[in-house]
GUDO-952019 format. One record per residue: x, y, z of N, C-alpha, C in turn; residue number from 1; residue in three letters. Coordinates in steps of 0.02 Angstrom, whole numbers, plus 32768, in hexadecimal, padded with zeros to 4 digits. Example, Ala and Ser with C-alpha at 12.3 -4.5 7.8 and 13.67 -1.06 7.14 Angstrom:
% GUDO-952019
  neast  nnorth   nup  caeast  canorth  caup  ceast  cnorth   cup  resi  resn
   8294    7EE4  8186    8267     7F1F  8186   8294    7F5B  8186     1   ALA
   8282    7F90  8162    82AC     7FCB  8165   8285    8002  818A     2   SER
//
This chain:
% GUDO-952019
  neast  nnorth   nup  caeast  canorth  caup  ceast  cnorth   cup  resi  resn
   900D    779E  D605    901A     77AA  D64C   8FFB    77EC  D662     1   UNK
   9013    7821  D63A    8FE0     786D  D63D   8F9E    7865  D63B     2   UNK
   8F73    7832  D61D    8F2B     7836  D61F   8F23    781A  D65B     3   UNK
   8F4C    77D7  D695    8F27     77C9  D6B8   8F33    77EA  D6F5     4   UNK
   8F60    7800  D6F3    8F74     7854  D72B   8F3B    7890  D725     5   UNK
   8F0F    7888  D6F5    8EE3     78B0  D6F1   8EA6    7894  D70B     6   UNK
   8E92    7856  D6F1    8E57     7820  D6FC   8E56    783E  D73C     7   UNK
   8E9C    782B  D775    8E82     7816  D7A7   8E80    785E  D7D5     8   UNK
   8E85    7896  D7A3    8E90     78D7  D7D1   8E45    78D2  D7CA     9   UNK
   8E1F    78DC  D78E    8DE3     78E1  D79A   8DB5    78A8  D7B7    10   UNK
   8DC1    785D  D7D1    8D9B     7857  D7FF   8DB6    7856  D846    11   UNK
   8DDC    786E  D84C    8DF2     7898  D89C   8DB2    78D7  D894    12   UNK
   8DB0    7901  D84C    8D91     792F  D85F   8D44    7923  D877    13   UNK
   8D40    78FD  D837    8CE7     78ED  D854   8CE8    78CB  D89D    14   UNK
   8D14    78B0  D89B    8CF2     7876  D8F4   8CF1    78B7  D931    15   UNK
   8D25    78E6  D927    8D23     790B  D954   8CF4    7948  D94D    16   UNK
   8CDC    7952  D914    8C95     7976  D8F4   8C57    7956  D922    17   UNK
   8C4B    7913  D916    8C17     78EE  D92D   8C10    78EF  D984    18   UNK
   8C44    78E5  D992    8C59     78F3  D9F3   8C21    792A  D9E3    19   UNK
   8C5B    7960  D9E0    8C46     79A9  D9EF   8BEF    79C2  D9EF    20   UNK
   8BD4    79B3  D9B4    8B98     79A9  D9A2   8B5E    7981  D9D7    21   UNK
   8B87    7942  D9F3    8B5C     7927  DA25   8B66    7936  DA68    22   UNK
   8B9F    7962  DA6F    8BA3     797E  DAA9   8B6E    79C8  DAA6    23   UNK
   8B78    79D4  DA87    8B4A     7A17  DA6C   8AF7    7A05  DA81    24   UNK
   8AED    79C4  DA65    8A9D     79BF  DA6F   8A8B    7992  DAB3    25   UNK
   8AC1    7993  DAD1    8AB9     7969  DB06   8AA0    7926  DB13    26   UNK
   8ABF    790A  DAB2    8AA7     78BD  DAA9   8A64    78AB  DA91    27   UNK
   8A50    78DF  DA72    89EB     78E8  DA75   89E9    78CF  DA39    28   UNK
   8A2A    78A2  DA09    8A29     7890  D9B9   89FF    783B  D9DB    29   UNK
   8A1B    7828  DA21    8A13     77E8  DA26   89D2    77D3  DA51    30   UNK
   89A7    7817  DA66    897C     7819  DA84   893F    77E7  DA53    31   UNK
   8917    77BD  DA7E    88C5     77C9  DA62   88BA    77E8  DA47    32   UNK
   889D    77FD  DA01    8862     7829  D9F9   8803    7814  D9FD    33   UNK
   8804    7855  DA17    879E     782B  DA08   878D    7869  D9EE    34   UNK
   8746    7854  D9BF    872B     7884  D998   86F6    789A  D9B9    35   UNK
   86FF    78D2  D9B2    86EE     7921  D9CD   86A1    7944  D993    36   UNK
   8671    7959  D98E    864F     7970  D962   862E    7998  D999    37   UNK
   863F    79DC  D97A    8609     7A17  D994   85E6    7A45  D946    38   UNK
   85A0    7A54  D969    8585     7A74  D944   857E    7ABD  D957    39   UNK
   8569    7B02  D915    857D     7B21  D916   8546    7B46  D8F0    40   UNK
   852D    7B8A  D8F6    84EC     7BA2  D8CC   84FC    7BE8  D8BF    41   UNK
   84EB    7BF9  D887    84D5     7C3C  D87E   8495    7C56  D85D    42   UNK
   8489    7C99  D85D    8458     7CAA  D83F   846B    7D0C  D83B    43   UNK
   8461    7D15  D7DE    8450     7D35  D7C7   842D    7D69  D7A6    44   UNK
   8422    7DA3  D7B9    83EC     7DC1  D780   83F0    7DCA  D739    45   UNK
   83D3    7DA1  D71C    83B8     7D9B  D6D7   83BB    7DDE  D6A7    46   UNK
   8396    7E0A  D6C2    839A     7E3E  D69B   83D6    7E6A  D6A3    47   UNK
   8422    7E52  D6CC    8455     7E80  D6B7   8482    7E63  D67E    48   UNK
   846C    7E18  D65D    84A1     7E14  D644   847D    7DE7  D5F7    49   UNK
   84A8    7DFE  D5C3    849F     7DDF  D591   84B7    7D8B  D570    50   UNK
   84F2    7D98  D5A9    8518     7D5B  D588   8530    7D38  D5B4    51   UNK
   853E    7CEA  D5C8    855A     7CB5  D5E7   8581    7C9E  D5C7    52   UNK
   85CB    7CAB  D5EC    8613     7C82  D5DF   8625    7C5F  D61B    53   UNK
   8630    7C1D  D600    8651     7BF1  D62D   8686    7BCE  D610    54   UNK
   86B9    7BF6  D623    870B     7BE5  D616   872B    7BBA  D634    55   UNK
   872C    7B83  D61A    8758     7B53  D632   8741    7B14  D65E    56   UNK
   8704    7B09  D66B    86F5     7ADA  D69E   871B    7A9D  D6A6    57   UNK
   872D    7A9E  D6F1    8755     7A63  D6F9   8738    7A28  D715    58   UNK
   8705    7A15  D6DE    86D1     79DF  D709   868F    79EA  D6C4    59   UNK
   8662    79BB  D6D8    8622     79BD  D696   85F5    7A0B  D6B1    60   UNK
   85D9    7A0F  D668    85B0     7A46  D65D   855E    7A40  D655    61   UNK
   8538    7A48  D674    84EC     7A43  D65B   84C0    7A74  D65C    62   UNK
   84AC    7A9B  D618    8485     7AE0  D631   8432    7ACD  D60D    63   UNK
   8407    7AE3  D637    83CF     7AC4  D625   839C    7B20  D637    64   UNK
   835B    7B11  D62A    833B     7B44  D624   8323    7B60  D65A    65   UNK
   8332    7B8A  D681    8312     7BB3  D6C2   82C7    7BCC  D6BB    66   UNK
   82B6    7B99  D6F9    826E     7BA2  D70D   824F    7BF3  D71A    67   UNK
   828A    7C17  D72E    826C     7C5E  D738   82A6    7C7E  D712    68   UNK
   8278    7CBB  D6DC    82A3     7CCB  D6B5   82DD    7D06  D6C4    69   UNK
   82C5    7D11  D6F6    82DF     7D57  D718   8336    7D37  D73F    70   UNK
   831E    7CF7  D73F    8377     7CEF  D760   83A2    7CC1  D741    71   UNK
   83DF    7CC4  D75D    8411     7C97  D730   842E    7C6F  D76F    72   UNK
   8444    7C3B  D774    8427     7C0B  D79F   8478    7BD5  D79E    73   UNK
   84A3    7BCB  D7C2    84CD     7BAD  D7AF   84DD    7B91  D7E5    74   UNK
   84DD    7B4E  D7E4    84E5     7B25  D810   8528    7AF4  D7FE    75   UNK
   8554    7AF9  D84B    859D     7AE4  D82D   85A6    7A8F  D862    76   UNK
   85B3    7A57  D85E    85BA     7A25  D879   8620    7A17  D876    77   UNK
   862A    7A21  D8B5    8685     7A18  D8AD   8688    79E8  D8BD    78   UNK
   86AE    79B4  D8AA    86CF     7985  D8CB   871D    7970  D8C8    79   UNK
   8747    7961  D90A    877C     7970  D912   879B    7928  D945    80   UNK
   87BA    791D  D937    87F4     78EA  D977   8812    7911  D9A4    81   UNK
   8806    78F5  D9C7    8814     790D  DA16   882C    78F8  DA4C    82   UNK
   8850    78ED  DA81    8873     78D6  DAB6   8837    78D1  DADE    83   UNK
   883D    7891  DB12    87F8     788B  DB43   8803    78C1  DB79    84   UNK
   881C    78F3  DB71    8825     7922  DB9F   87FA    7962  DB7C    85   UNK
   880A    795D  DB45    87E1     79A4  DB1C   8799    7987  DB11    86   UNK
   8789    793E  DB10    873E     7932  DAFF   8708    795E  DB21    87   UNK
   8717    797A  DB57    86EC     79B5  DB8F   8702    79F2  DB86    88   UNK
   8721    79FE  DB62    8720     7A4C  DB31   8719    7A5C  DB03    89   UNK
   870B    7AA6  DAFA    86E8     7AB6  DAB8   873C    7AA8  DA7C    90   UNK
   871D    7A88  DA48    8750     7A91  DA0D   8777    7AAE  DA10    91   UNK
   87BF    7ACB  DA06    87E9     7AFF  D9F5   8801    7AFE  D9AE    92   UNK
   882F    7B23  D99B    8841     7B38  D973   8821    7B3D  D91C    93   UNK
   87CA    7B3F  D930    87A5     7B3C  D8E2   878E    7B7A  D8F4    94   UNK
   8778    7BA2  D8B6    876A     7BDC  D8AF   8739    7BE8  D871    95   UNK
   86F9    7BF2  D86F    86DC     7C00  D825   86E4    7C4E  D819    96   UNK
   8712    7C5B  D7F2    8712     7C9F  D7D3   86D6    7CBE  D7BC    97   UNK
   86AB    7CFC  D7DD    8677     7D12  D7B8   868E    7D49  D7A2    98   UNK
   868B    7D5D  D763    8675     7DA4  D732   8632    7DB7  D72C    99   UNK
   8628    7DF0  D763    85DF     7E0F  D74F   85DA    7E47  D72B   100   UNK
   860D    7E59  D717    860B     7E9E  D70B   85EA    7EB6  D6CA   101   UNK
   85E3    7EDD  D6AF    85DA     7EE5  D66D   8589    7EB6  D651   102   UNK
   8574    7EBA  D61B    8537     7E7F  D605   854B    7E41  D609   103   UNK
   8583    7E25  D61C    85A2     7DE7  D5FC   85BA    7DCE  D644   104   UNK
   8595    7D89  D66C    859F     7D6E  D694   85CD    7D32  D684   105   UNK
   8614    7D3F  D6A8    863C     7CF2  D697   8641    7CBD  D6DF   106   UNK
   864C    7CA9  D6BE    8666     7C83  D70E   86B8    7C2C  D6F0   107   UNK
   86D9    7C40  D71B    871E     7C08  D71D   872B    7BF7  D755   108   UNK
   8754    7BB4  D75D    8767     7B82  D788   879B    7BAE  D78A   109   UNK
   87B6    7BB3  D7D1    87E7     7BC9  D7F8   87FB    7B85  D818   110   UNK
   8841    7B71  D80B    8856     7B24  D842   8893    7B5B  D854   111   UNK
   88AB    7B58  D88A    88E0     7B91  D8B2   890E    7B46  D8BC   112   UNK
   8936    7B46  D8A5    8980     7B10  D8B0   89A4    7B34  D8EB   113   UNK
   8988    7B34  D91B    89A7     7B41  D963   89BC    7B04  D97D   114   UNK
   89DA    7B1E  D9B6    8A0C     7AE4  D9D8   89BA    7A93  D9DC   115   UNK
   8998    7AAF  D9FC    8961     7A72  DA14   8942    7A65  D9D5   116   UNK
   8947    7A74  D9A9    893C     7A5F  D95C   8969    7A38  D92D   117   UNK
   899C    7A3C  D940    89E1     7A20  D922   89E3    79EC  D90E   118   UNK
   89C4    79AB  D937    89B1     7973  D914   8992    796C  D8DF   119   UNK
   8967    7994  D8D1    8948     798C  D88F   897F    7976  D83A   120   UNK
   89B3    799D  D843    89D7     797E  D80C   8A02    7956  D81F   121   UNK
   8A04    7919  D846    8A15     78F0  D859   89F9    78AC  D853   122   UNK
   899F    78AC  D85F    895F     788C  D853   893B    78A5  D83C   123   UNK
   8950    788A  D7EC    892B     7898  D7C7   88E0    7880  D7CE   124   UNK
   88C6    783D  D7ED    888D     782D  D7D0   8861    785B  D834   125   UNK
   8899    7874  D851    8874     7882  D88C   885B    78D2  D86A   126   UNK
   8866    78D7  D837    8859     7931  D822   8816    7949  D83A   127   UNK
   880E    7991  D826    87D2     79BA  D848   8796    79B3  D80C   128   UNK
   875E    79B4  D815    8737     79BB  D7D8   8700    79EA  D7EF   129   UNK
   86EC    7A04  D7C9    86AD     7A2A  D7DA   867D    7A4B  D7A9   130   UNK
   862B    7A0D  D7AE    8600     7A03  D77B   85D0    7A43  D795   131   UNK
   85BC    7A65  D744    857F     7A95  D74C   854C    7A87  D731   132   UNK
   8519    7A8F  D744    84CB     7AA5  D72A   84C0    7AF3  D72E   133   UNK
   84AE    7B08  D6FE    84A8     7B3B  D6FB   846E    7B37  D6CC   134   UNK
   8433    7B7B  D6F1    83DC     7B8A  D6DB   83F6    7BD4  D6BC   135   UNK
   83E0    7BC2  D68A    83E3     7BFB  D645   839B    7C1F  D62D   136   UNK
   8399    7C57  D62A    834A     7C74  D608   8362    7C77  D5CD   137   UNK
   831C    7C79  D5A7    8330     7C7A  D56B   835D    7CB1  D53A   138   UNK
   8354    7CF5  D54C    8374     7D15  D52B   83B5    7D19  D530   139   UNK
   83D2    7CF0  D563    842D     7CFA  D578   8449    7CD8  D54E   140   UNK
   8476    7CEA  D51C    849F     7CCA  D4E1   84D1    7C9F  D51A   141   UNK
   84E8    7C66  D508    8528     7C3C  D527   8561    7C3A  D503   142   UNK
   859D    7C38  D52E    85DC     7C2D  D51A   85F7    7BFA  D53B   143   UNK
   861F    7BC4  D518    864E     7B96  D538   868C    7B88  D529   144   UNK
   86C4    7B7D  D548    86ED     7B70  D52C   8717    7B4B  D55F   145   UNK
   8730    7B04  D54F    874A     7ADB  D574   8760    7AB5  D570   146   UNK
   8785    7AA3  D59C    87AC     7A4D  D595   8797    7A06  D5A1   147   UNK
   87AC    79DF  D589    8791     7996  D5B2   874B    799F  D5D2   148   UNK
   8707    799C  D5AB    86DF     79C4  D5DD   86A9    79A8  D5B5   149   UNK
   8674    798E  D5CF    8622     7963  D5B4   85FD    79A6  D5C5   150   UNK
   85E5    79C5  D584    85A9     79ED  D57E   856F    79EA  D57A   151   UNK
   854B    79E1  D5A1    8503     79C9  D58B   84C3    79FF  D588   152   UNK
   84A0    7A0D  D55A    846E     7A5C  D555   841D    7A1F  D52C   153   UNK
   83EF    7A3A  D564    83BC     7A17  D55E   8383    7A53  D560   154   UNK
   8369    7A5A  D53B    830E     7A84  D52F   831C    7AC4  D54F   155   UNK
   834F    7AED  D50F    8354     7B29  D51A   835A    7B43  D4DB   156   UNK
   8334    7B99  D4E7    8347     7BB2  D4A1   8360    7BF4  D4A6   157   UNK
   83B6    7BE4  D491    83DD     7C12  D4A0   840F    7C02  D476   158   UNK
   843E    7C45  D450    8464     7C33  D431   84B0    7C1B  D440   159   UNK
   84C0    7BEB  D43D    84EF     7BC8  D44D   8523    7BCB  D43E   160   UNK
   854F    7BCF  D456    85AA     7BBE  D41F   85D3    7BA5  D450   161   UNK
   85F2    7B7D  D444    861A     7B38  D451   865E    7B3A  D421   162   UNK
   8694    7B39  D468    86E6     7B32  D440   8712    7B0D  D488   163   UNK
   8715    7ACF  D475    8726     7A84  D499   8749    7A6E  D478   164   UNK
   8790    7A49  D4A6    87B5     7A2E  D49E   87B9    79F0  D4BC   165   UNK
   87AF    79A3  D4BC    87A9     796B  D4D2   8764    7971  D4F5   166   UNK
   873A    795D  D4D2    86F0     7960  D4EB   86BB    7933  D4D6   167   UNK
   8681    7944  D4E4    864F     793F  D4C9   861D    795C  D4D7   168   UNK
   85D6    7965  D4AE    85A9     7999  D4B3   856D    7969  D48D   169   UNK
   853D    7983  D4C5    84FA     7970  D4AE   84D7    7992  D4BB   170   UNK
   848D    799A  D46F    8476     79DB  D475   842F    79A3  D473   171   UNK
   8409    79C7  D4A3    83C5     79AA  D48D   8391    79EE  D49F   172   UNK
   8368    79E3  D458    831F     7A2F  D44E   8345    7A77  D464   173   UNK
   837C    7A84  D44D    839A     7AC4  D454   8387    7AEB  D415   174   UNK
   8361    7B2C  D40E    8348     7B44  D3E4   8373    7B90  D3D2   175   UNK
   83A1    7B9C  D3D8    83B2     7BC4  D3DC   83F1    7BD7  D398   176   UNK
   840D    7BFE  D38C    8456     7BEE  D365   8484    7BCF  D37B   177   UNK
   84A0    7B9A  D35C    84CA     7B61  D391   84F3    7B6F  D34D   178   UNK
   853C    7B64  D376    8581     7B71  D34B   85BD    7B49  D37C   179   UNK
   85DA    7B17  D356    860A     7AEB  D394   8636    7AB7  D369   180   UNK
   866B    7ADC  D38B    86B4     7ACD  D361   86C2    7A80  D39D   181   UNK
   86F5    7A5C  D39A    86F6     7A1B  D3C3   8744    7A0C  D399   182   UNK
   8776    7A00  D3CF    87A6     79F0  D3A9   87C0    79A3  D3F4   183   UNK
   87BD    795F  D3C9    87AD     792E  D3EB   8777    7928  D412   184   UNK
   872B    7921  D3F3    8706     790A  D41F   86B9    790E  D3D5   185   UNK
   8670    78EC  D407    8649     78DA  D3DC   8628    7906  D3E9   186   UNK
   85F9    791A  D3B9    85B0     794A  D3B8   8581    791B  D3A3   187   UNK
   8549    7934  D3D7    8503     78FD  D3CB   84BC    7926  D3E3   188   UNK
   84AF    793D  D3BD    8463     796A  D3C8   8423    792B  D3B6   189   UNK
   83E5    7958  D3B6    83AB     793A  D3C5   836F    7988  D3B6   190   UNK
   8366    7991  D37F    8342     79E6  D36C   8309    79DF  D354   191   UNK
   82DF    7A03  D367    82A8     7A0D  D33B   82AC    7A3A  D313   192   UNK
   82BA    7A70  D32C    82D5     7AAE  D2F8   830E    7ACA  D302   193   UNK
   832C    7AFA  D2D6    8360     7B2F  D2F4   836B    7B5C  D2BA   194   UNK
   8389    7B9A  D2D7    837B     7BD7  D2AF   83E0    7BC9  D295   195   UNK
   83F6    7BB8  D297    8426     7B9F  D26D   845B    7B6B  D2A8   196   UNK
   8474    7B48  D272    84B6     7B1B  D290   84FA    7B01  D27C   197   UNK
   8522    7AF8  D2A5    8579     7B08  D280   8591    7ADC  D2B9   198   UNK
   859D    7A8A  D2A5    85CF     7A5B  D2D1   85FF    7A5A  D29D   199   UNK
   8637    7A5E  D2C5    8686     7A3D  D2A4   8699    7A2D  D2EF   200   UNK
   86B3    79ED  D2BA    86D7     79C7  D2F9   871F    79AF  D2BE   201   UNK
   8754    79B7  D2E1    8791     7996  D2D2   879B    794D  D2D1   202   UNK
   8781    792B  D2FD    87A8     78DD  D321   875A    78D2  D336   203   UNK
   873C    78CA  D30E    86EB     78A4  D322   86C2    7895  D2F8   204   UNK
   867D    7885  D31B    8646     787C  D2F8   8610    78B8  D30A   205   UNK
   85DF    78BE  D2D6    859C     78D2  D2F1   856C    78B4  D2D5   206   UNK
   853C    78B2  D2FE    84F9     78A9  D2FC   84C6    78C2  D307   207   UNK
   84A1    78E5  D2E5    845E     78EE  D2DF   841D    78E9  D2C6   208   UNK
   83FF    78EC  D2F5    83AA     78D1  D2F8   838E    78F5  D2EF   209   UNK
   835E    78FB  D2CD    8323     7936  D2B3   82E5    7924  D2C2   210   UNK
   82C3    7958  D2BC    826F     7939  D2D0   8253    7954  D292   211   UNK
   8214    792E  D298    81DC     793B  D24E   81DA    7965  D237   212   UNK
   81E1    79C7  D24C    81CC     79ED  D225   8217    7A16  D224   213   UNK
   8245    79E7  D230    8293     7A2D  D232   82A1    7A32  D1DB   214   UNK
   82AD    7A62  D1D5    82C0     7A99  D19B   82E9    7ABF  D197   215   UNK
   830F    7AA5  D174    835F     7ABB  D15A   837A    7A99  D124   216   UNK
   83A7    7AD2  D0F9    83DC     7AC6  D0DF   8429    7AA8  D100   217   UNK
   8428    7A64  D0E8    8452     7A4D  D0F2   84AB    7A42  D0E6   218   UNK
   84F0    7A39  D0EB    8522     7A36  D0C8   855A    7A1C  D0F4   219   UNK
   856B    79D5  D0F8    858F     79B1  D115   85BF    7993  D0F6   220   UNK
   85F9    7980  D10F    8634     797B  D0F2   865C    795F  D133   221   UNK
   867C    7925  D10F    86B6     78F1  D141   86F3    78EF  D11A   222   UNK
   871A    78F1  D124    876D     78EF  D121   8771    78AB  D117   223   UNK
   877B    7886  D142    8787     7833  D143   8750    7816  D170   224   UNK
   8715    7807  D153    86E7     77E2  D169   869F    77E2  D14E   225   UNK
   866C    77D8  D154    8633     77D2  D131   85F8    77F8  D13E   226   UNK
   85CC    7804  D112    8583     783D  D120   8546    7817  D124   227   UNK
   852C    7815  D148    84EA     77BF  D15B   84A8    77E7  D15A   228   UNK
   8486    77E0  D12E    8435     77F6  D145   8412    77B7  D15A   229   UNK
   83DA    77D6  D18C    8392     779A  D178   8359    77BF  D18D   230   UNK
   832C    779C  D167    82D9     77BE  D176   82D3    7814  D157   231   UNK
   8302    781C  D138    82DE     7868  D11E   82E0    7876  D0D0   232   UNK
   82CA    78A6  D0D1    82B4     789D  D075   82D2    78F4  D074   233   UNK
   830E    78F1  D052    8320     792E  D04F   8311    7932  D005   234   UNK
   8311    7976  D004    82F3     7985  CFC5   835E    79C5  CFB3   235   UNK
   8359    79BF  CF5E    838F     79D9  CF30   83D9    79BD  CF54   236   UNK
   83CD    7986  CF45    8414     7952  CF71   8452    7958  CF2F   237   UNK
   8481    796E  CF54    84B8     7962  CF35   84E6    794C  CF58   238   UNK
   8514    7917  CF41    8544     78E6  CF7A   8570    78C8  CF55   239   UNK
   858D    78B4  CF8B    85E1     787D  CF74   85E9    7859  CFB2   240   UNK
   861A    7839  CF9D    862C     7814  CFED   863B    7847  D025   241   UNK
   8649    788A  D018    866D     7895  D05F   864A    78E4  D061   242   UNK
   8626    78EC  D031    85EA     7933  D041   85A4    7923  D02A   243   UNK
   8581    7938  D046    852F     793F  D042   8519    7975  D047   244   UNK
   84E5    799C  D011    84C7     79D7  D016   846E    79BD  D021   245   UNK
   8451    79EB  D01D    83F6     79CC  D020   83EA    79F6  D056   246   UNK
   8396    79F3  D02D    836C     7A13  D05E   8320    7A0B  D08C   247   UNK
   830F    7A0B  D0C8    8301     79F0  D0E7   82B6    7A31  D0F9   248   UNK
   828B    7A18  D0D5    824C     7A37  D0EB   8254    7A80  D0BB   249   UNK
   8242    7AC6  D0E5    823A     7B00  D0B3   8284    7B18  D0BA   250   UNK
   82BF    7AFC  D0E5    82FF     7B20  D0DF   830B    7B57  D0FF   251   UNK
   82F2    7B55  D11B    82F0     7B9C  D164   8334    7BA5  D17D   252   UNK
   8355    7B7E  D18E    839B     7B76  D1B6   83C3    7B62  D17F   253   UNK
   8400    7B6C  D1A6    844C     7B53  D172   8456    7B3D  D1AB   254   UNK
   8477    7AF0  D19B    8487     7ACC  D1B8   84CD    7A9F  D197   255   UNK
   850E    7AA4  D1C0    853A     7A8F  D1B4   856B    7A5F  D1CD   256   UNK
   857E    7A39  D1BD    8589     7A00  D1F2   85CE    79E2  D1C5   257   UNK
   8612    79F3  D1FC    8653     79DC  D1CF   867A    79B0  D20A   258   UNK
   868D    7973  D1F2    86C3     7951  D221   8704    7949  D1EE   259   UNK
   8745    7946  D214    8782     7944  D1E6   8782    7903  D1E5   260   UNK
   8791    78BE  D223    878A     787C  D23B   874F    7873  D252   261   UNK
   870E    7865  D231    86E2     784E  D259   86A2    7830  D243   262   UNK
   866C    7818  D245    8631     7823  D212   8608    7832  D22F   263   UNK
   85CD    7854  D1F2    8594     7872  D20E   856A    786A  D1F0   264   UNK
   8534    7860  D236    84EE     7829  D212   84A0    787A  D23A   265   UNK
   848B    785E  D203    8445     787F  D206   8416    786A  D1F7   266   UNK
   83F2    7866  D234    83B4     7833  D242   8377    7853  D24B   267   UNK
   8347    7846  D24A    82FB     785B  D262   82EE    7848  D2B1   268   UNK
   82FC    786B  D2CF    82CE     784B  D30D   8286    782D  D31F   269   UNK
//
């Protein structure tokens, strides 16, 4: 009898929670939404900063190689649900955090949970997202680190490091030091060369593709799942089911490649 004297205190509480709440938003939970996408640019000087961090993106990532080396180039695409009343205004409540200070340019998603934002944890699939491209010179080292978030880095040579949580990442002709931890999600490159490499992934696979003249020392290892070659002729192979050592041309690079759940295949492109 005491538990259902309680049951029903707490849904008195919530129903009169939920009122309050929609009196608050003036009913805007039951509104239309329509999707909203504004774009958004910056630009950087190159020579103040050594390093690119991008903390947290709440939306996909793509950094590719800047045509002029002198700038850093970041182009932001938002898209948001919206009431047919806000479709003729600028976005509210997004914010890209910039850090210029110091050698080390960051930049983070700001979402402000203000009153005209409030729906968002309500509708879920109406949420905010917001995809970057970002033009990199070569000498700017990258940092990432993020959630739920598709990385994609195409024909750049810069040193890389990657620490993702529900993801995935694809690297294609990145020449640089690449280092990238992945806990639930896949790694899948495409190299001709690289001056060293370090995937671990927890809850995945990787894959990589090599081209004719890549050279490295190799050392891969799966937890619960399998190590796949084809098309290459490694030379001082030592193996088992669930590690592979060998070496691949004159051995220039160390190259390491560990999944706990996953397998990993290495192919020739």
């Amino acid at each position: 009898m005491e538990n259902k004297k309680r049951l029903i205190v707490w849904v008195l509480l919530l129903a009169l929670t939920s009122v309050v709440l929609i009196s608050f938003q003036g009913c805007s939970l039951f509104k239309k939404k329509y999707e909203k996408t504004e774009s958004r640019e910056y630009k950087f000087k190159a020579s103040n900063f050594q390093k690119l961090i991008v903390d947290n993106p709440n939306g996909d990532l793509k950094i590719r190689k800047s045509d002029n080396d002198s700038l850093i180039t970041v182009k932001a695409e938002i898209t948001k649900f919206v009431t047919k009343k806000e479709l003729d205004e600028p976005l509210k409540g997004i914010n890209i955090d910039i850090d210029s200070t110091g050698n080390t340019l960051r930049l983070a998603d700001v979402l402000n949970k203000d009153r005209s934002d409030f729906h968002i944890q309500f509708n879920m699939h109406h949420s905010t997202q917001i995809n970057y491209v970002i033009y990199v010179p070569a000498e700017i080292s990258i940092e990432i680190e993020g959630t739920n978030n598709i990385v994609d880095m195409k024909d750049i040579n810069n040193d890389v490091k990657v620490d993702m949580t529900n993801g995935d990442i694809k690297l294609n002709n990145v020449y640089g030091k690449i280092n990238v931890e992945m806990t639930n999600g896949d790694i899948s490159a495409k190299l001709d060369s690289t001056k060293s490499l370090d995937f671990e992934t927890t809850n995945g696979n990787i894959k990589l593709e090599v081209g004719e003249n890549f050279s490295g020392v190799f050392d891969a290892k799966t937890t619960n799942g399998h190590i796949k070659r084809r098309n290459l002729n490694f030379g001082g192979i030592d193996e088992d089911k669930k590690e592979f050592r060998g070496t691949l041309g004159n051995g220039d690079a160390k190259v390491k490649l560990q999944t706990t759940n996953g397998e990993i295949k290495i192919n020739k492109d």
